[in-house]
N, C-alpha and C positions, 0 to 999 in steps of 0.2 A: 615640389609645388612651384608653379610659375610665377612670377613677380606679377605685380596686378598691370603692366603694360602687356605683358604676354597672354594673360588671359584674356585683358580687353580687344586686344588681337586676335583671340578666339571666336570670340565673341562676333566679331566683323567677318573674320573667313567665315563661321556659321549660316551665316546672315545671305551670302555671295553664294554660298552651296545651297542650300535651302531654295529646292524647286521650287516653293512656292512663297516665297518673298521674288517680289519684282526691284530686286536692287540686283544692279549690274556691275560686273567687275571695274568696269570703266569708271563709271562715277565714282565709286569709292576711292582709287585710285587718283580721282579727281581732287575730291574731299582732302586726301592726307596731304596732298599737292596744297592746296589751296588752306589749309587749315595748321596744319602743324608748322611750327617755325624748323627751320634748318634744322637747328641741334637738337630739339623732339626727331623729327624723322630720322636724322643720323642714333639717337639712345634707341631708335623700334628699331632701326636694323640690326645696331648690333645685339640685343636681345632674342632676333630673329636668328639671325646666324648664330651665338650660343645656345641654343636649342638643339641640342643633339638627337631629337624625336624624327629630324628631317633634313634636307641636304641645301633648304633655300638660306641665300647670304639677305638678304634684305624685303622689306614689306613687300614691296610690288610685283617682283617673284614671287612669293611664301601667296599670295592671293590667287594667281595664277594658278599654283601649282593645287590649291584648293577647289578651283573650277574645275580643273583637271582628274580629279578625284587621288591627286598624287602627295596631299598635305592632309595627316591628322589631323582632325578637329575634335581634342577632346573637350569631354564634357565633366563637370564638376564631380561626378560621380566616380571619376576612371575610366566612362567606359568611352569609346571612339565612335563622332557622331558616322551616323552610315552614309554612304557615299551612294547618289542615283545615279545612272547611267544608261545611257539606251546602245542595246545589240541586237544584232541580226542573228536570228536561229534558221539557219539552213541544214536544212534535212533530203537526204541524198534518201529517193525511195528502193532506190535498186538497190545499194548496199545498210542501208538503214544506219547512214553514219549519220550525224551532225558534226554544225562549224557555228562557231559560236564566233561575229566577231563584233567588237567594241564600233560606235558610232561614230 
């Protein structure tokens, strides 16, 4: 189980992935800038970085990488929230291959 900074950190990455919330990586980023004192954003990092689920040392990477669809976001349940992304499906008619590439 996550300590309840990590999950409230879930909670924010969710928020940031979530197509259809209009909240942007930037402001959030903004927010922990402008809201949290020193020693809070230095305790989320390092909570960030002991999280073995992922390879981000600190908040504002670990946000990134959730934009990115490269950060878990679990959910209270277990299960990992899903990840949208938009690809290009090219379809070769002469050979009836596809290419599937990421946006």
């Amino acid at each position: 189980m996550l300590p309840l900074a990590g999950m409230l950190f879930n909670v924010v990455a969710g928020l940031v992935v979530d197509k259809a919330q209009d909240l942007a990586e930037e402001h959030v980023e903004k927010m922990l800038d402008d809201i949290l004192p020193d020693n809070a954003k230095k305790e989320l990092d390092k909570i960030i970085k002991g999280d073995k689920s992922h390879v981000f040392e600190n908040a504002k990477d670990a946000l990134k990488g959730a934009v990115e669809g490269k950060l878990p976001v679990q959910m209270k349940d277990g299960n990992v929230m899903p990840i949208e992304m938009k690809v290009v499906l090219k379809f070769d008619p002469s050979t009836g291959s596809f290419d599937i590439r990421k946006q």
